[in-house]
VMD Tcl script that builds the backbone (N, CA, C; Angstrom):
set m [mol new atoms 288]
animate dup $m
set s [atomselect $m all]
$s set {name element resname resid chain x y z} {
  {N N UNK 1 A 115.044 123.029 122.339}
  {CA C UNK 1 A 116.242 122.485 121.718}
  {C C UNK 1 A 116.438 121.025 122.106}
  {N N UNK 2 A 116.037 120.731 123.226}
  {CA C UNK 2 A 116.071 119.584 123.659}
  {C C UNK 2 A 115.347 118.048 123.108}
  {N N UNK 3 A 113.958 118.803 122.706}
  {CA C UNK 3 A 112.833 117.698 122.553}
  {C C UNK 3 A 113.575 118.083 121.335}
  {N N UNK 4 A 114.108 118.516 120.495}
  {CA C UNK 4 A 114.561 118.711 119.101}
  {C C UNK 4 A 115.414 117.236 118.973}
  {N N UNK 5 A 116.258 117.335 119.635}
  {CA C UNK 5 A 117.317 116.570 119.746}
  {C C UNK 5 A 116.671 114.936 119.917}
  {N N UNK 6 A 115.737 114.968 120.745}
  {CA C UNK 6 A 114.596 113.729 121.363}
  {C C UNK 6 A 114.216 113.139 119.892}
  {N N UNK 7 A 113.839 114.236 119.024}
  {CA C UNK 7 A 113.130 113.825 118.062}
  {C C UNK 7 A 113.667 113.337 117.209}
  {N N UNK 8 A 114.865 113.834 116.620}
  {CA C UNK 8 A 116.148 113.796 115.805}
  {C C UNK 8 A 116.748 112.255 115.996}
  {N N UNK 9 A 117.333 111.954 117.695}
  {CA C UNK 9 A 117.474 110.825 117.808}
  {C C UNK 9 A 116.498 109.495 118.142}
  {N N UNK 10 A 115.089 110.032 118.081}
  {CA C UNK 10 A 114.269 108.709 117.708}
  {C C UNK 10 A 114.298 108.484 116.190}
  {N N UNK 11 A 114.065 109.042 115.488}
  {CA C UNK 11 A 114.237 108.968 114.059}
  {C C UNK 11 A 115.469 108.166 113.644}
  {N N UNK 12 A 116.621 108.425 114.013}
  {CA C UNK 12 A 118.007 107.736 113.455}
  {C C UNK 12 A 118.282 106.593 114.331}
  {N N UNK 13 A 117.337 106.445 115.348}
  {CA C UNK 13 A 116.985 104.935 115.975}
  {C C UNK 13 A 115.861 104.159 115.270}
  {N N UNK 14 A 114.775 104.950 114.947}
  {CA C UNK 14 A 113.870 103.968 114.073}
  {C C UNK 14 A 114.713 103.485 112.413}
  {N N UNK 15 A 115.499 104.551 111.983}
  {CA C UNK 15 A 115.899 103.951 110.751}
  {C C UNK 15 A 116.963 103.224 111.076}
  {N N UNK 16 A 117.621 103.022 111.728}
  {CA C UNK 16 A 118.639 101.874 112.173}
  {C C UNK 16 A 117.876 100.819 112.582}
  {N N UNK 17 A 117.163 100.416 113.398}
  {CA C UNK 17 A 116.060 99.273 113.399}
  {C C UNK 17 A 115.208 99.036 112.134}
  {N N UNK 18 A 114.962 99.801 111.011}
  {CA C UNK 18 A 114.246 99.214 109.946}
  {C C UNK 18 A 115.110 99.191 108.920}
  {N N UNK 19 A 116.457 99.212 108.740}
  {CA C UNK 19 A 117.841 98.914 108.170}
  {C C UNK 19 A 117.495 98.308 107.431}
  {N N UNK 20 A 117.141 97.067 107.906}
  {CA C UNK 20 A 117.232 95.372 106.458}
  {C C UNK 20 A 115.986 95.920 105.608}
  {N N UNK 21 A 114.820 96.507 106.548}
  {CA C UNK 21 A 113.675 96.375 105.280}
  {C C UNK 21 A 114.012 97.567 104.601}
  {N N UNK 22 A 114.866 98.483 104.740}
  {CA C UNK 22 A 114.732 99.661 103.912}
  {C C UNK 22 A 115.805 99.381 102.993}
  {N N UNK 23 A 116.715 98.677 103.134}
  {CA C UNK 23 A 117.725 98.229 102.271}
  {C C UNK 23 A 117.098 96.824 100.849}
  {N N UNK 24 A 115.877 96.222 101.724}
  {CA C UNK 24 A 115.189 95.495 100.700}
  {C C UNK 24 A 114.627 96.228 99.853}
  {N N UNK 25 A 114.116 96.815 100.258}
  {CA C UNK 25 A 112.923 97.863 99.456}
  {C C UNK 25 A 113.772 98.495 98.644}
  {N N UNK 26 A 115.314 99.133 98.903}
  {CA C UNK 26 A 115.914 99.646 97.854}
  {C C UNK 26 A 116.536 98.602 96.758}
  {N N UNK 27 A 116.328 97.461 97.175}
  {CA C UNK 27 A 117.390 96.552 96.303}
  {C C UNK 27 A 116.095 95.567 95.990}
  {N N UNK 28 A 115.247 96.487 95.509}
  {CA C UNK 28 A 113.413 95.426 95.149}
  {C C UNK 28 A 113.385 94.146 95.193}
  {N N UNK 29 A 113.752 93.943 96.410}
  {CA C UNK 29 A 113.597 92.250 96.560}
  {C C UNK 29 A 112.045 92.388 96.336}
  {N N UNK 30 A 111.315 91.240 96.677}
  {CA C UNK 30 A 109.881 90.342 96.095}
  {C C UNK 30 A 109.547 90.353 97.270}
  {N N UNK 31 A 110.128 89.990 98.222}
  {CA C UNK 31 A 109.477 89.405 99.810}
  {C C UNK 31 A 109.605 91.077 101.002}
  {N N UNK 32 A 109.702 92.010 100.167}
  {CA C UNK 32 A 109.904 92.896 101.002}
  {C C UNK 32 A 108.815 93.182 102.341}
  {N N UNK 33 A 107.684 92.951 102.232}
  {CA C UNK 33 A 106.565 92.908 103.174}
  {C C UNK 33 A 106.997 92.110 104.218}
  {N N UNK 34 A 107.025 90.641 103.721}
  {CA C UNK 34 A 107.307 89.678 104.650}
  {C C UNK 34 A 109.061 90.490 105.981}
  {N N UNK 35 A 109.901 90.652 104.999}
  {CA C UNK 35 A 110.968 90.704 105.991}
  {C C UNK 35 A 110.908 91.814 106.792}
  {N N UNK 36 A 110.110 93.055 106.026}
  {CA C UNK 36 A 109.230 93.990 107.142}
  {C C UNK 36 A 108.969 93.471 108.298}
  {N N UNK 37 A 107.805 92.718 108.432}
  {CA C UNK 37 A 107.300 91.861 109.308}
  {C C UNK 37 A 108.292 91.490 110.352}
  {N N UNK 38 A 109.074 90.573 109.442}
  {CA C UNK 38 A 110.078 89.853 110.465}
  {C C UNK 38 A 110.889 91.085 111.419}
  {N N UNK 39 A 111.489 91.943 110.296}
  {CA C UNK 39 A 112.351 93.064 110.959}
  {C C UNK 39 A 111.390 93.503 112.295}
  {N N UNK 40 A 110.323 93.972 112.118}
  {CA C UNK 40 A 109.248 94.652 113.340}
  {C C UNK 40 A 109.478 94.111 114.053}
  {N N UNK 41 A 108.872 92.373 113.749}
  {CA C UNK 41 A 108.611 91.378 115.162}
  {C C UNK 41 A 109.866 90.631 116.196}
  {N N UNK 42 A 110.916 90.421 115.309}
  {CA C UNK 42 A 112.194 89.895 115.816}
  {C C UNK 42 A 113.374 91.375 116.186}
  {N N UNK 43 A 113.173 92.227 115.245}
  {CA C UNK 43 A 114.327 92.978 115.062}
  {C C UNK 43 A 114.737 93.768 116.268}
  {N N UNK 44 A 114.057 93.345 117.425}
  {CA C UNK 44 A 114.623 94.024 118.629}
  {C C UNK 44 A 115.715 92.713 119.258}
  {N N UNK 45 A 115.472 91.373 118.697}
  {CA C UNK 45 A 117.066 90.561 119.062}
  {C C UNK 45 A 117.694 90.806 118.492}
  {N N UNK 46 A 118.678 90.733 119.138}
  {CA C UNK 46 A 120.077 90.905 117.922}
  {C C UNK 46 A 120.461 89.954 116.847}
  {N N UNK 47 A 120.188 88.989 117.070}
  {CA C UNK 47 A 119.800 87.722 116.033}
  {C C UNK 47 A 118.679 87.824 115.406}
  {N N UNK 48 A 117.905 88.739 115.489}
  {CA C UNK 48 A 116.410 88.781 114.653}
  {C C UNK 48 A 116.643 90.053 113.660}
  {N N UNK 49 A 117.585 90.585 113.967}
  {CA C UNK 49 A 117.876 92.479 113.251}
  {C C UNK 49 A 118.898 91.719 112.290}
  {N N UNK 50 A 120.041 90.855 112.768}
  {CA C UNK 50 A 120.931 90.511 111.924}
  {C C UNK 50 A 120.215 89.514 110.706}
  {N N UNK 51 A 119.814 88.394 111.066}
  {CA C UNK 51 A 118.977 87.927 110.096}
  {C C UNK 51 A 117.965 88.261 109.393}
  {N N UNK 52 A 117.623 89.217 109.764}
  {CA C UNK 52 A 116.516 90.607 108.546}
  {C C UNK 52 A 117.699 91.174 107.661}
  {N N UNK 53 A 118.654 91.503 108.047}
  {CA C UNK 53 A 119.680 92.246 107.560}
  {C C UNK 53 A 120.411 91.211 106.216}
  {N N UNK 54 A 120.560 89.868 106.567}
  {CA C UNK 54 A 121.589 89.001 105.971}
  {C C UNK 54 A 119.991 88.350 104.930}
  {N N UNK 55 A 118.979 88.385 105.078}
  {CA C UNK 55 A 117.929 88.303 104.399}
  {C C UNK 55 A 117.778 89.542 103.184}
  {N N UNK 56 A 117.908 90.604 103.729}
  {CA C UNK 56 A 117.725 91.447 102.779}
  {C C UNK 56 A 118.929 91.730 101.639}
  {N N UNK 57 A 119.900 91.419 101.830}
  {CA C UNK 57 A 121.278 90.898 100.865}
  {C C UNK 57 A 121.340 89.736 100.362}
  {N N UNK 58 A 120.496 88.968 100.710}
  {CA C UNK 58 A 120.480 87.735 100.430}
  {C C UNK 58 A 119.928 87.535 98.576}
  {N N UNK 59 A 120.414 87.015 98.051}
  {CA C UNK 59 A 119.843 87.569 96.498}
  {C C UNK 59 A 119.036 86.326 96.594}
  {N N UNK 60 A 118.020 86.196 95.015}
  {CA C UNK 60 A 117.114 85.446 95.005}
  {C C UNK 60 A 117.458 84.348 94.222}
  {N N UNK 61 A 116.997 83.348 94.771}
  {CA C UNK 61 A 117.849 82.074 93.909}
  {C C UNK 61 A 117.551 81.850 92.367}
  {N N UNK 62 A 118.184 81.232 91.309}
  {CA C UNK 62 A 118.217 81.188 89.765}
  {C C UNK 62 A 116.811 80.711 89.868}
  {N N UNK 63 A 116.602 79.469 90.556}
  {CA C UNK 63 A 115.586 78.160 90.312}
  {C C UNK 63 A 113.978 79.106 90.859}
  {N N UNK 64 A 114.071 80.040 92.098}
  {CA C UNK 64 A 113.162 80.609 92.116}
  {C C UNK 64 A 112.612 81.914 91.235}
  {N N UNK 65 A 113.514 82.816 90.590}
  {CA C UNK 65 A 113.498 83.574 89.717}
  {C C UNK 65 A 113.272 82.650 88.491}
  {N N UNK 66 A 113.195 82.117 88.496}
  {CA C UNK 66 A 113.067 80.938 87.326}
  {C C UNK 66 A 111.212 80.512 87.350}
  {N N UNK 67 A 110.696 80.190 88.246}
  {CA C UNK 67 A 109.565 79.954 88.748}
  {C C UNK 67 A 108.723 81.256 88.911}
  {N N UNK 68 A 108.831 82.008 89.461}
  {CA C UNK 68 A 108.227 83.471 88.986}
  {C C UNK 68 A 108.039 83.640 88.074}
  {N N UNK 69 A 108.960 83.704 87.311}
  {CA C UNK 69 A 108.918 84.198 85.076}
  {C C UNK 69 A 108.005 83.331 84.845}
  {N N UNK 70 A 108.050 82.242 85.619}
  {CA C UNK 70 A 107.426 81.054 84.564}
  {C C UNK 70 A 105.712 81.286 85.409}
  {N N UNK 71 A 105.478 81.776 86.553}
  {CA C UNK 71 A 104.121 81.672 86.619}
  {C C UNK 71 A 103.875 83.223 86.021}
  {N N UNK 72 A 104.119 84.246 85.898}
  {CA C UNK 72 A 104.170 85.786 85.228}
  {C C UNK 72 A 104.119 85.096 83.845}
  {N N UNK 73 A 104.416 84.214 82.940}
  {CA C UNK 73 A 103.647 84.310 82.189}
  {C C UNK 73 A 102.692 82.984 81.483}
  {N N UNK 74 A 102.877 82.553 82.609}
  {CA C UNK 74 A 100.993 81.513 83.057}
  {C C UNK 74 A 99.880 82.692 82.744}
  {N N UNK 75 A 100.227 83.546 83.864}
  {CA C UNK 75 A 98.908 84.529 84.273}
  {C C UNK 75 A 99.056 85.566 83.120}
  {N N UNK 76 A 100.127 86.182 82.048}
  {CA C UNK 76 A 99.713 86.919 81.316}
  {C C UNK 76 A 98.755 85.822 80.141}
  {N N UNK 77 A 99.641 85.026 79.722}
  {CA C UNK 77 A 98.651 84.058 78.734}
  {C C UNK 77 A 97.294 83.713 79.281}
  {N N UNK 78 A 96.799 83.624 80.197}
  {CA C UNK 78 A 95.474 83.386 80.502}
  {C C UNK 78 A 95.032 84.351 80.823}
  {N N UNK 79 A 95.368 85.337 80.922}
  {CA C UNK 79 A 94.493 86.716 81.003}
  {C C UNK 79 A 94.166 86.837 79.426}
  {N N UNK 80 A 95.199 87.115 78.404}
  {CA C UNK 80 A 95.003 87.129 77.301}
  {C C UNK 80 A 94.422 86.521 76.554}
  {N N UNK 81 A 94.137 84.665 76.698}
  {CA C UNK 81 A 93.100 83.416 76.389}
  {C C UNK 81 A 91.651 84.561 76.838}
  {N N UNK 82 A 91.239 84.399 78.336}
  {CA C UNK 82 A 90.166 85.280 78.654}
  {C C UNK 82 A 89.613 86.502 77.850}
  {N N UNK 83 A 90.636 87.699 77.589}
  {CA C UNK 83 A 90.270 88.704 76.848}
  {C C UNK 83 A 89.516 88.037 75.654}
  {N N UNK 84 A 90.475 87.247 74.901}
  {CA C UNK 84 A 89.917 86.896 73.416}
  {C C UNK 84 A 88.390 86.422 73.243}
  {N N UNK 85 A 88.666 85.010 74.223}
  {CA C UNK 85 A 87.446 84.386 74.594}
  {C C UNK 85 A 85.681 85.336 74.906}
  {N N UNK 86 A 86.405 86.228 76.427}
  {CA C UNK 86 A 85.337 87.024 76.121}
  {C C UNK 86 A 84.798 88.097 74.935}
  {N N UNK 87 A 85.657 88.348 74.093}
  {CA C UNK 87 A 84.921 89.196 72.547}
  {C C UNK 87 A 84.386 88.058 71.798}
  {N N UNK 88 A 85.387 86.932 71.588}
  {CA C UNK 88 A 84.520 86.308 70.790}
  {C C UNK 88 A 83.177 86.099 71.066}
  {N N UNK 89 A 83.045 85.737 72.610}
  {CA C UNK 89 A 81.137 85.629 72.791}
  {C C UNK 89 A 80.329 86.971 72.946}
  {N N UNK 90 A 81.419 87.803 72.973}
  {CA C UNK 90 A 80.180 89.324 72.760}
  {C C UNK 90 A 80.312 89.266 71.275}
  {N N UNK 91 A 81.106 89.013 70.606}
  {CA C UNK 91 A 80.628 89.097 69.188}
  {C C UNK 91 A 79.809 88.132 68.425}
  {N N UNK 92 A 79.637 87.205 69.162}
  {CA C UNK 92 A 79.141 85.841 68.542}
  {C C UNK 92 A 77.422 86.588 69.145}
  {N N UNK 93 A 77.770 87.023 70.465}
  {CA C UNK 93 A 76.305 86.908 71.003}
  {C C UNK 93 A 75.664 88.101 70.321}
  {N N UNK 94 A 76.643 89.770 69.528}
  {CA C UNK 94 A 75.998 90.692 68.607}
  {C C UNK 94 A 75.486 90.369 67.404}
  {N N UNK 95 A 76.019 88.774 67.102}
  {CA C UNK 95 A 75.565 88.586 65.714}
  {C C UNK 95 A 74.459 87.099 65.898}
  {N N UNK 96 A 74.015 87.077 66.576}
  {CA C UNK 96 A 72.859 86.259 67.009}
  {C C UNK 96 A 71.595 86.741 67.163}
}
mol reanalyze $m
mol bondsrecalc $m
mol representation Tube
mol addrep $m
């Protein structure tokens, strides 16, 4: 009953120490890995748990959500240039 209890309260100590990243991960921030990280490596200061925490509420700025969209669809259009490109030379090269 005891080690029960041991076990019970390491668990509701590890999820209270991974607080900010599990609260990122629910609120799909982008940088969730990174503040992982941070949470692990700092989150035993109390200034390192709070600033994982005020990070993971922290919303993402217009100008950077702005810059994402805009490289997401850099990389779909040039994937799609590529696709084309490569049929045209398998078709150019079937009819050669």
């Amino acid at each position: 009953m005891h080690a029960l209890q041991d076990v019970l309260l390491t668990a509701v100590a590890v999820a209270i120490y991974l607080l900010p990243a599990i609260l990122a991960d629910r609120r799909k921030r982008r940088s969730v890995l990174m503040l992982a990280l941070f949470n692990i490596l700092f989150g035993w200061t109390i200034v390192g748990w709070f600033a994982a925490l005020r990070w993971a509420f922290h919303p993402d700025s217009a100008r950077k959500l702005k810059r994402i969209t805009k490289s997401n669809q850099r990389a779909s259009a040039q994937r799609t240039i590529s696709a084309l490109t490569f049929r045209a030379r398998r078709r150019e090269s079937r009819n050669a």
